[in-house]
C-alpha positions, 0 to 999 in steps of 0.5 A: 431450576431457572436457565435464565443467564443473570445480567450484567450490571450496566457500565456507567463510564466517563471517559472525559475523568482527570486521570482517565485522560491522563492515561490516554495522553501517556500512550502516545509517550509509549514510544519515547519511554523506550530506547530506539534500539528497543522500537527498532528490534521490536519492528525487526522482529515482527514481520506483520508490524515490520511490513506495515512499517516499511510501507509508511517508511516508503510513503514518506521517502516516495514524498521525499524523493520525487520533488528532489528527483523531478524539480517539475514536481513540487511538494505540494504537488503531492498529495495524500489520503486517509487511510481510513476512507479508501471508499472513493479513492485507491490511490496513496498518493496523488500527484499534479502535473501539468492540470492533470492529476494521476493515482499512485498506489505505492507496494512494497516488494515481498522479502521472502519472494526475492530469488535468484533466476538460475535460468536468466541469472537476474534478481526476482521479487514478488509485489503484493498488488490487492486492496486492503478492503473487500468490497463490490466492484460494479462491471461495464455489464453491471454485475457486481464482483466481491473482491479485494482485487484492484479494478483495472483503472482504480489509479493510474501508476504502481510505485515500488522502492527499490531499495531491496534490490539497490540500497538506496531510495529509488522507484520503479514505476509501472502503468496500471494498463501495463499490470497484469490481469487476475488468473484466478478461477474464482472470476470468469473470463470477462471479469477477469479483464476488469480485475488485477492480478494480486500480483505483480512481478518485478525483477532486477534489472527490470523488465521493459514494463518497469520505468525507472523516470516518473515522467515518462507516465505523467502524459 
């Protein structure tokens, strides 16, 4: 009796057919064929798409919000990034002032972090602060680490809505340098100083290291 597996029939596929591309251009109308209070339960419902949403809502208002908030910074001051191609550049946003240009990674604070300090009596949150991608860092020292750590230095300014906290569109910023660096065992002391933490806490009011004026780290 022959073990041997039959083979599937090859695929001949053409993709460019009348009704083939008609298809494809009705899953971009897969959102107006419903009615927003649909999309907008179906966000709230799922947290993994509600997170992913929440971000590119930020994205657009962080946009919004600086050249309004700073008239030195215009719209075409800032820019943006593929998502998709993040090999050379961390940064969601990059922003120019004065000739020179500065990385801004937006994150959002996590919901199911936000507490009560019962010690201080202030609001705390959590800020998921890692890349997306695992990759290879290379070291000062040359060795190579496989992360998905920030490297200290891959943007320049950790931008977070506050919206949370106040209800309305504003930021708080941190400088990268004033992040913290990772605990983790999995690194050693020295690879340590070169990764940052996961992540970041935020409180409100905020603590000194958070800047609620942009300008004061575009220098």
């Amino acid at each position: 009796m022959s073990n041997r597996v039959a083979k599937a029939p090859s695929r001949k596929l053409d993709r460019n057919d009348a009704e083939a591309i008609a298809a494809k251009a009705r899953v971009l109308t897969m959102i107006d064929a419903i009615e927003p209070e649909q999309l907008v339960a179906s966000i709230k419902r799922a947290p993994s798409l509600r997170g992913m949403i929440l971000g590119y809502i930020a994205e657009q208002m962080f946009e919004t919000h600086v050249p309004l908030r700073y008239h030195l910074i215009l719209a075409e001051h800032i820019m943006g990034h593929d998502d998709h191609d993040r090999t050379s550049n961390k940064s969601d946003r990059t922003i120019t002032h004065n000739g020179l240009r500065f990385g801004i990674q937006l994150k959002s604070i996590q919901t199911n972090s936000i507490a009560r300090n019962l010690a201080t009596k202030i609001l705390e949150a959590d800020i998921q602060n890692d890349a997306s991608d695992r990759r290879d860092i290379q070291l000062p020292d040359g060795r190579l680490v496989n992360t998905t750590c920030y490297q200290r230095g891959e943007y320049d300014i950790l931008a977070v809505p506050l919206f949370p906290f106040t209800g309305t569109w504003d930021f708080a910023y941190k400088s990268n340098q004033d992040c913290g660096s990772s605990s983790s065992t999995k690194y050693d002391e020295y690879e340590q100083g070169f990764l940052l933490s996961t992540l970041e806490r935020i409180s409100w009011p905020l603590s000194e290291d958070w800047h609620t004026n942009l300008m004061d780290l575009l220098v």
